[in-house]
N, C-alpha and C positions, 0 to 999 in steps of 0.2 A: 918675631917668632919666640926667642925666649923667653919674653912678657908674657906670654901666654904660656907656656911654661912651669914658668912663677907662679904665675895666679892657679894654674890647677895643682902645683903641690899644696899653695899656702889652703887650697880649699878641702884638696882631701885630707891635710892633716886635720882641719876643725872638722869633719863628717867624722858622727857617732855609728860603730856599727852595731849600740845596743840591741836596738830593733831595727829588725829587717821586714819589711811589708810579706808577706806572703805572695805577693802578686811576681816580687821576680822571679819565681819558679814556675813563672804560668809564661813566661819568655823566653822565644825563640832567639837566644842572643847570638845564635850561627848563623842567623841570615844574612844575607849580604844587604840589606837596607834593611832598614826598620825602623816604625815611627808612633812613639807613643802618644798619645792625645788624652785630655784631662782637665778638668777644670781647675781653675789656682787655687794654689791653696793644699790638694792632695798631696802633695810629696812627690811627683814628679824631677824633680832638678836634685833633690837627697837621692834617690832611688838611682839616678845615671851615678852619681859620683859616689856611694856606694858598692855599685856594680864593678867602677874601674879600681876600685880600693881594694875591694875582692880577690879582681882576678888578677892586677899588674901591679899592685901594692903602693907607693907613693914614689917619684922619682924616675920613672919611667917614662921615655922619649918614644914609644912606640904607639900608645895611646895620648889624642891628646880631645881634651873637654873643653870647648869654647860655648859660653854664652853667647848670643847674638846680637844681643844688648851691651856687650863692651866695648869702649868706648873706640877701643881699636877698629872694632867692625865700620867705623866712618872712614875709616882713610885704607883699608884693605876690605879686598873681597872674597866670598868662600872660596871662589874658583883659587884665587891666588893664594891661601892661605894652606888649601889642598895639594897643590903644588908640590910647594915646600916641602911639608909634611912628610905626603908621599916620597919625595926623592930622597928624602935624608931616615929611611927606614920605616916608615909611617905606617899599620896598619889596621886602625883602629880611628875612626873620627867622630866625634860625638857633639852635637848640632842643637844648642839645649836655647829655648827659645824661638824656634827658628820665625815661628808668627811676627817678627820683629825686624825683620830684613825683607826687604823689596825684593821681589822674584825672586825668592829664596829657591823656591819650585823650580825654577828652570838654573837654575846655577849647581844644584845639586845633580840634576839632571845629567848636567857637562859633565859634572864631577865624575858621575858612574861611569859615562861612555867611556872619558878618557882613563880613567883606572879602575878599572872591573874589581882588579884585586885589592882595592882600598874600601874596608867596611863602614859603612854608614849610619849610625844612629841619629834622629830626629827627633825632638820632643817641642811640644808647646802646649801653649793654655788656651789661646785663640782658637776655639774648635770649629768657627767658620772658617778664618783664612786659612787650616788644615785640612779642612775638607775640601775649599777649593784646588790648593795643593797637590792633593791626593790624587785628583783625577787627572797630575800632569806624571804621576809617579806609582799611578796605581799598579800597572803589568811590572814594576820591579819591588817597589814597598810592600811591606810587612803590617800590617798596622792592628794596631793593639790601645784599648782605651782604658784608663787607669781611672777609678772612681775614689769617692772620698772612703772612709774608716767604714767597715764593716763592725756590727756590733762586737763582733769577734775580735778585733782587731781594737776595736775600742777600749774592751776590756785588757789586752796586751800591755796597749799605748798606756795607757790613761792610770789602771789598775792592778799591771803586774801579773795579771792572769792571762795563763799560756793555756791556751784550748787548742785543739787540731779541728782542721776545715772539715766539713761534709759537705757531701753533691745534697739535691734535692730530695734523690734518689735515695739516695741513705737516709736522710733524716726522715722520709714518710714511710721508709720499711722498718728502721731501727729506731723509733721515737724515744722508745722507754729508755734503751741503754745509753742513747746519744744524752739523753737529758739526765740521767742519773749523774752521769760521767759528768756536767757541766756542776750539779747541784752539789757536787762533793768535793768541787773547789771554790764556789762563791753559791750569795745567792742571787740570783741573775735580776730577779724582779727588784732588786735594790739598786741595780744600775739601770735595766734598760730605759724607764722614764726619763732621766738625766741623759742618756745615748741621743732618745731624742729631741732633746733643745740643745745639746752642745758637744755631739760625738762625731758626728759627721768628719768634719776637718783637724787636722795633727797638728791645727795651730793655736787648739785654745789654751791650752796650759801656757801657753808661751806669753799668751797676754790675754784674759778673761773679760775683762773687761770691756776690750775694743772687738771681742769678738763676732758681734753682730752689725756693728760697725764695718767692719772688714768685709762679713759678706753684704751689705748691702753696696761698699763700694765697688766690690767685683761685678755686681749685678749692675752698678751703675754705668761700669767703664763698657760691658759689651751692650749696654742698649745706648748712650750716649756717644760711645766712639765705634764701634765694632758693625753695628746693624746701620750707621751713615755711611761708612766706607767700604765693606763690603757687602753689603746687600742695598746700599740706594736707599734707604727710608731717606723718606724729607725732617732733617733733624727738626722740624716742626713739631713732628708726630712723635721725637722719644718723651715726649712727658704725657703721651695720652699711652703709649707702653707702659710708663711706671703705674699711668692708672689702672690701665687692664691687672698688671701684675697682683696691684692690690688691692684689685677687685676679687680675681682667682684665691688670694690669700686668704679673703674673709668668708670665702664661700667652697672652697675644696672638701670634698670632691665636685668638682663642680657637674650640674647636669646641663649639659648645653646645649641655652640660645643664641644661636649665634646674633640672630637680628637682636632682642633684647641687649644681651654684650654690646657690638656695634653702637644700638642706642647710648648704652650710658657713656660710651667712654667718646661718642660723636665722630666716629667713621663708619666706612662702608663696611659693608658684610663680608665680600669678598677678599679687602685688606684686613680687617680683623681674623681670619684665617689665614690669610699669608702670615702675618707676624708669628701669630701661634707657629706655625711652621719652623719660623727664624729661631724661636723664643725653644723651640723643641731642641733642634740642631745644636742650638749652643749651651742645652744640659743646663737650662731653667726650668721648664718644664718637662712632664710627659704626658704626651698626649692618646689613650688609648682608644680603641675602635673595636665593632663589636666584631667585624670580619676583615682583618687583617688584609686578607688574602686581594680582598676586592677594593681595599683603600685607592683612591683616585686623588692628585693634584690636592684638588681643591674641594674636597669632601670635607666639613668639617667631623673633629671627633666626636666620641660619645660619653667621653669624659676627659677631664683635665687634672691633671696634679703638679706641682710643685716639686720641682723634680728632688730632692730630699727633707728632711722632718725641719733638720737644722735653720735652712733657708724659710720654710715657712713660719717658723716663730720669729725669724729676723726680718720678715716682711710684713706680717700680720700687724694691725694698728689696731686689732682686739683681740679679746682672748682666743687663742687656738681649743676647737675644741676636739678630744683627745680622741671620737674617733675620727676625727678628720687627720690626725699625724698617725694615727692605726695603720689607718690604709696608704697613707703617703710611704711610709715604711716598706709596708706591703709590697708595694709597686717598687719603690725603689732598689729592694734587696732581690726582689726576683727578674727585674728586667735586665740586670747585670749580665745574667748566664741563660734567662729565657725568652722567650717570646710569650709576652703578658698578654689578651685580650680583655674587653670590657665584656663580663659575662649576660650582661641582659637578666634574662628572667630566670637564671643560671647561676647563682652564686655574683660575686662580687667580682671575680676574674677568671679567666681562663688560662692556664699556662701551659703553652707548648700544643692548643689544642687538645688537648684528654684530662687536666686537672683542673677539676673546680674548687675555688675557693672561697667562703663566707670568712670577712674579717668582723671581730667586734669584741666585746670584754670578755668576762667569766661566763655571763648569763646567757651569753651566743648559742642560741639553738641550732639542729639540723632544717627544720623547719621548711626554709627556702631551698635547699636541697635535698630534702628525704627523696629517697630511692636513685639518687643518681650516683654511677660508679663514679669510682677516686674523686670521691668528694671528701672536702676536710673543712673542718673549721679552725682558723688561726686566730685563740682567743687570749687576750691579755691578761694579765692577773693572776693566771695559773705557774706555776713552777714545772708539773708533769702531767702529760700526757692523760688523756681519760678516751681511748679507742682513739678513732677519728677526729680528735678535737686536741688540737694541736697548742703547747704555748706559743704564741706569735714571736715571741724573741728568738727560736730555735729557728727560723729560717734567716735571722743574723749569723749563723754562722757558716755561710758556705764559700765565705771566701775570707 
């Protein structure tokens, strides 16, 4: 128990509280369980042990932060390590990795029954074996999904510029001021194209290089290890995944066949959709539909994306071309806090059911949309607002 101890002083002394994500102010950290989910790489495991740095400073036996991945976790178990904890003043447990421990789900489980009053944080990367998780801890967990860098945030991280968040809502009532307000501390269109081929993740400064490297091995490790062992594929079939993947890549948005797909990549139609499903779940892609409401199993979608810009330039094996990372953007900054549909004959998407959107450059007309209410265009290349024709970088900023 003091080894563990040790290791979270030694860790929150090396945690920078320079930047603090904006997202821990969007958590409930009074809950009695809570579990955050995220894909590797966001800043997940900084954000717990910032949190405890925060609020019980370093040296404190009242809170304690285990990875689940330490090496101690082979010869002790949560249950046991809870325990302890607990009887010796314990009120605070924080369960970082937990995708990494065998029945994690049901030990944590014990854990609750047996000491209500012992607090529970959860985090991992593995968003399938969390979601299966989840539904053994759903009636008492909390859960909350943490995404990569917001343009907004990119610009914090990356360049030192400190902007405050807007809702949606804000930014399509208050376009002019919100965008004045950004323009008068940078010029935006001079980062956002760089935001997307390498803003996404808080880990490229730290090695540039191996940056796209890094996420193609993430992407390697949940189709190669993660969709064999918890979802059953026949690891035969993850290298006709990598193909789909970068088939999607060369062709996003994609407008989908499925039997076509199926053909080139040599499975069935129906597994070709199951995967997409897998491939959705575990925050590779996003999959949208033109009515939400009525999506079925095994309906396939009606469009396909790359679930952020970053990832499709590190997957693509030809040039990206830019309005295909437009709209991946698009999709990716509004699906965080809305519910996106594929708009059909209707704009380019639908969000929340009442807002239409056409994405595309400077040149972007109403066109496709004249005369439909809260219709906007989110067009690139602009700095401000011209009525209803929105800069597309301005909806990076709402988290």
């Amino acid at each position: 128990m003091d080894a563990l101890f040790e290791k979270q002083d030694a860790m929150l002394n090396a945690t920078s509280m320079d930047i603090v994500r904006s997202f821990m102010n969007h958590v409930n950290w009074d809950a009695p369980m809570l579990c955050i989910r995220g894909p590797r790489g966001v800043g997940k495991s900084t954000l717990l042990r910032q949190y405890i740095k925060q609020q019980y400073g370093v040296g404190k036996e009242e809170v304690l932060y285990c990875s689940l991945d330490f090496a101690y976790f082979t010869q002790h178990s949560i249950l046991e390590v809870a325990e302890k904890f607990y009887k010796h003043g314990g009120k605070l447990l924080v369960l970082d990795e937990a995708h990494k421990y065998e029945n994690w789900s049901r030990e944590v489980k014990e854990v609750a029954e047996i000491y209500p009053n012992l607090q529970i944080i959860l985090s991992g990367s593995s968003l399938l074996k969390l979601i299966d998780g989840d539904a053994d801890l759903s009636r008492r967990c909390r859960g909350y999904y943490m995404p990569g860098l917001s343009f907004r945030e990119y610009l914090q991280f990356y360049k030192g510029i400190n902007l405050p968040c807007h809702s949606l809502e804000e930014i399509l009532a208050n376009s002019k001021e919100i965008a004045a307000g950004v323009n008068a501390k940078c010029r935006p269109l001079q980062h956002f194209h760089e935001y997307l081929k390498f803003g996404y993740y808080p880990f490229y400064l730290k090695n540039p290089i191996d940056y796209y490297p890094l996420i193609e091995q993430i992407t390697n490790y949940v189709i190669d290890v993660e969709l064999p062992q918890l979802r059953k594929v026949n690891p035969v079939n993850c290298r006709k995944i990598k193909a789909l993947l970068n088939v999607l890549a060369q062709q996003v948005p994609f407008d989908v066949d499925i039997s076509k797909l199926a053909s080139m990549i040599e499975l069935q139609r129906n597994t070709v959709i199951e995967y997409l499903n897998y491939l959705d779940d575990a925050k590779l892609l996003n999959l949208l539909y033109s009515d939400i409401v009525s999506v079925k199993k095994m309906q396939k979608p009606d469009k396909i994306f790359l679930e952020n810009p970053n990832l499709l330039y590190a997957m693509a094996t030809t040039p990206v071309k830019i309005g295909t990372a437009r709209e991946c953007f698009a999709v990716n900054q509004l699906s965080y806090q809305h519910t996106v549909e594929y708009g059909k004959q209707q704009g380019d998407f639908k969000v929340d059911g009442k807002w239409i959107f056409e994405v595309g450059g400077d040149g972007k007309t109403f066109d496709q949309i004249a005369d439909l209410p809260d219709s906007f265009v989110l067009a690139d290349d602009i700095e401000s607002p011209r009525g209803n024709k929105l800069p597309l970088w301005m909806i990076g900023m709402m988290y």
